[in-house]
N, C-alpha and C positions, 0 to 999 in steps of 0.2 A: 425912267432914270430917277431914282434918290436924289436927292436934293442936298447941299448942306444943312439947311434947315433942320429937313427931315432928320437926315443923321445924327444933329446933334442933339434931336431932340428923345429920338428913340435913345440914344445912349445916356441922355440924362433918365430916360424912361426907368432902363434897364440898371444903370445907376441905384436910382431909389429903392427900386423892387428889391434890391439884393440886400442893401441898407436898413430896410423895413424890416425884412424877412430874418435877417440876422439877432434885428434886439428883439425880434417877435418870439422866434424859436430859439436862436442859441446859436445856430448854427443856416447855413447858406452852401449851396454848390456854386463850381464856378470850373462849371465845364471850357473844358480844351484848354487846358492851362498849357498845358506841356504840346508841342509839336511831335509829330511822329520821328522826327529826326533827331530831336533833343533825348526822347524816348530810349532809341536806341543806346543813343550814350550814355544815359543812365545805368542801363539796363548793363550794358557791357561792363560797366565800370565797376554796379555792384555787384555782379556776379563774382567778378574778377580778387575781390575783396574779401569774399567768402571762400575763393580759395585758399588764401592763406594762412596757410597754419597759423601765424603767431599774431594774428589779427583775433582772428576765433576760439582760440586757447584758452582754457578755463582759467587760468590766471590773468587773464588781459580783461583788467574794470572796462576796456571797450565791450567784450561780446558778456550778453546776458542769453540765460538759458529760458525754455519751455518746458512744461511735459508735455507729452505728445498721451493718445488718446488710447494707445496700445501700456501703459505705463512706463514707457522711455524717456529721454530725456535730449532735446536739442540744443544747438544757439541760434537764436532766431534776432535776436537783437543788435548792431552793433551803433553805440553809442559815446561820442560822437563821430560826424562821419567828416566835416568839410574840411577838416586839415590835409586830410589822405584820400579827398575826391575831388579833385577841381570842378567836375561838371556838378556834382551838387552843391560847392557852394557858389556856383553862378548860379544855380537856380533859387537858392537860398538867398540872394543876397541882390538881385534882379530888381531896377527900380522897378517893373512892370510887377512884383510881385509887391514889394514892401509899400506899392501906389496903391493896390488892390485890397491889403489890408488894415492900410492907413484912413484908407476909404470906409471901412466898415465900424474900425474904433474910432474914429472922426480927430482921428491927432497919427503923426507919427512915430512907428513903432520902427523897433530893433532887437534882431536877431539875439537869441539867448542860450536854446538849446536845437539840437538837431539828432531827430535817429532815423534808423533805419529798422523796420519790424519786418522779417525776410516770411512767416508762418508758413513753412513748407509743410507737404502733408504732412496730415497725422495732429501737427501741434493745436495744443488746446483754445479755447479763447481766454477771454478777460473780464472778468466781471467787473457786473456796475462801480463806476467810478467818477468821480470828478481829479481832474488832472491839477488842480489847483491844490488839493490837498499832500501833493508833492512838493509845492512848491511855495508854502507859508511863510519862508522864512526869509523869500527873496520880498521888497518893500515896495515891489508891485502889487495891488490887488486884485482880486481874481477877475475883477468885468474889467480890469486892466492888462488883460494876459489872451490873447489869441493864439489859437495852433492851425497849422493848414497843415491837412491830409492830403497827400497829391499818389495816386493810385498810379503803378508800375504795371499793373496787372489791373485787368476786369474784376471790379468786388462783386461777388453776390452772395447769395444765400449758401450757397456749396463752398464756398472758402471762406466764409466766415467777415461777411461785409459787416463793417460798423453800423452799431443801432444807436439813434442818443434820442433822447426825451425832450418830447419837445417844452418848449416854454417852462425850467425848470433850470434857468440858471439865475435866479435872482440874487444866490446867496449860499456861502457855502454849506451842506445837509450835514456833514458829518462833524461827532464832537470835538472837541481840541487833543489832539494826542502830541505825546514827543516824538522828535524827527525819528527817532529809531525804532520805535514804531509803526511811525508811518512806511516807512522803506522795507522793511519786512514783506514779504512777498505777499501776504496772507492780511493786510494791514490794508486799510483806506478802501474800505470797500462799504456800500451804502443801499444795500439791498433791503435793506431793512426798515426804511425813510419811510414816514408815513406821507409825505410830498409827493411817492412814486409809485403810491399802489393804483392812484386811479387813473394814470396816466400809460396808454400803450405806446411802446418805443415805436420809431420810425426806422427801418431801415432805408440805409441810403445807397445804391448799388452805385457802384463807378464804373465807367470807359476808362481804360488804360488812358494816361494823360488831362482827365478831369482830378478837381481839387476839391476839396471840402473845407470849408473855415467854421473854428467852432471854437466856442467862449472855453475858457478855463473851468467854469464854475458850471457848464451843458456836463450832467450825469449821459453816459455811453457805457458800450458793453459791445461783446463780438465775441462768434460761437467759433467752435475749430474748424480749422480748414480740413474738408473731407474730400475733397477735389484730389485729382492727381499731379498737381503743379503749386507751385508756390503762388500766394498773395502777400505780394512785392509791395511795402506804401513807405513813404520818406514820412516824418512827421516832425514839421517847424514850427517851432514854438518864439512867438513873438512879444515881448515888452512895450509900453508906450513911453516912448524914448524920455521922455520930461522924467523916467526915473532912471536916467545912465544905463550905460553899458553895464549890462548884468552878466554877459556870458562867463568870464572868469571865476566872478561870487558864485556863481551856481554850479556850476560843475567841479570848483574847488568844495563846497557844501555838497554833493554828489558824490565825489569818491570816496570824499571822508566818509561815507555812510556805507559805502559798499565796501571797504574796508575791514570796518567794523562789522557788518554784516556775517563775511566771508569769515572774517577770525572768528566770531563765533561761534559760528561753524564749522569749526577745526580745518580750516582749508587753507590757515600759516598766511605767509606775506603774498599779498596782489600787489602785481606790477602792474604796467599801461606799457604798452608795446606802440612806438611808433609807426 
């Protein structure tokens, strides 16, 4: 029989290790976030969500598109989600989650943005990238900015699992650009870094209801899903709360870019569908 002792000591154990390994590399798993039950409801909810036409509609700044590897074109994206998904923003919003995080950044953090990346087959991946070069202009800084990947599906090599680099988030790689710029599909990308040539990525494969937590400023990448099912991941992006509630500033900075975007691209007025 375990002991309290024992207990609280391997969990301080496991504590650390997670803590260590996060400022070591950038990034930390954090297997079996999700229950098999909670799973389902996710799972139902986002399906359910993807039916809807006027969710997924290429005028709705919710859904963003892919190409896929035959040169087609999906929406794999819908962004944000916890307004129009109760169960993900329980899970979003979970003291057991924002304890888990707060734990890593070593302050408490709050919720910012939230999406859903659906890569049913065919769709491509993502190049190298640091997530924080989306996000210069909110007055968090990037070792101030956590995302948790929490996997809906099995990640592997066949549907296109996240790679990120290890020990390679000390500081942002890429140069200063304008936000419009940056939001461009083709924009914020850091293949180039001479930080990343000698460094080989890690791919990190998931069990359906393990998470992944990973710095703003961890360069990542992910090849296309070649599988015959989709690779389902939520991705919650966290703030350390001593700089406010940022969700509104960002996503009000968000649309306005996708706006702009879309009009330039002769694609007329973007709505947001409830």
């Amino acid at each position: 029989m375990v002991s309290k002792q024992q207990f609280d000591e391997e969990s301080l154990s496991l504590h650390e290790g997670r803590v260590s390994q996060y400022r070591a590399k950038g990034y930390v798993l954090l297997p079996k976030l999700v229950s098999q039950a909670e799973l389902a409801v996710l799972r139902e909810e986002i399906d359910g969500l993807f039916a809807m036409e006027r969710l997924v509609h290429p005028d709705n700044l919710r859904a963003q598109g892919r190409e896929t590897i035959d040169g087609g074109y999906v929406v794999d994206r819908l962004d944000p989600l916890i307004d129009v998904a109760p169960g993900i923003r329980r899970l979003a919003t979970s003291p057991s989650v924002l304890e888990k995080l707060g734990e890593l950044m070593g302050e408490e953090v709050l919720l910012f943005k939230d999406k859903l990346i659906y890569k049913p087959p065919g769709a491509t991946g993502y190049r190298t990238h640091q997530d924080y070069t989306y996000w210069v202009e909110l007055p968090a800084p990037g070792e101030c900015i956590v995302s948790l990947a929490v996997a809906l599906d099995d990640t592997t090599a066949g549907n296109g699992a996240t790679e990120f680099f290890p020990g390679c988030h000390s500081r942002h790689l890429l140069d200063a650009k304008t936000p419009e710029d940056v939001f461009a599909p083709d924009k914020g990308l850091i293949e180039s870094a001479s930080e990343l040539e000698a460094i080989e990525p890690e791919m990190v494969p998931l069990e359906a209801g393990d998470g992944v937590a990973f710095s703003s400023l961890t360069p990542h990448r992910s090849e296309a899903n070649l599988s015959g099912g989709p690779r389902r991941q939520l991705f919650l992006t966290y703030a350390a709360a001593r700089y406010g509630d940022l969700y509104e500033h960002y996503y009000s900075l968000f649309h306005g870019y996708l706006r702009n975007d879309r009009e330039r691209a002769g694609r007329g007025a973007q709505t947001f569908f409830s």
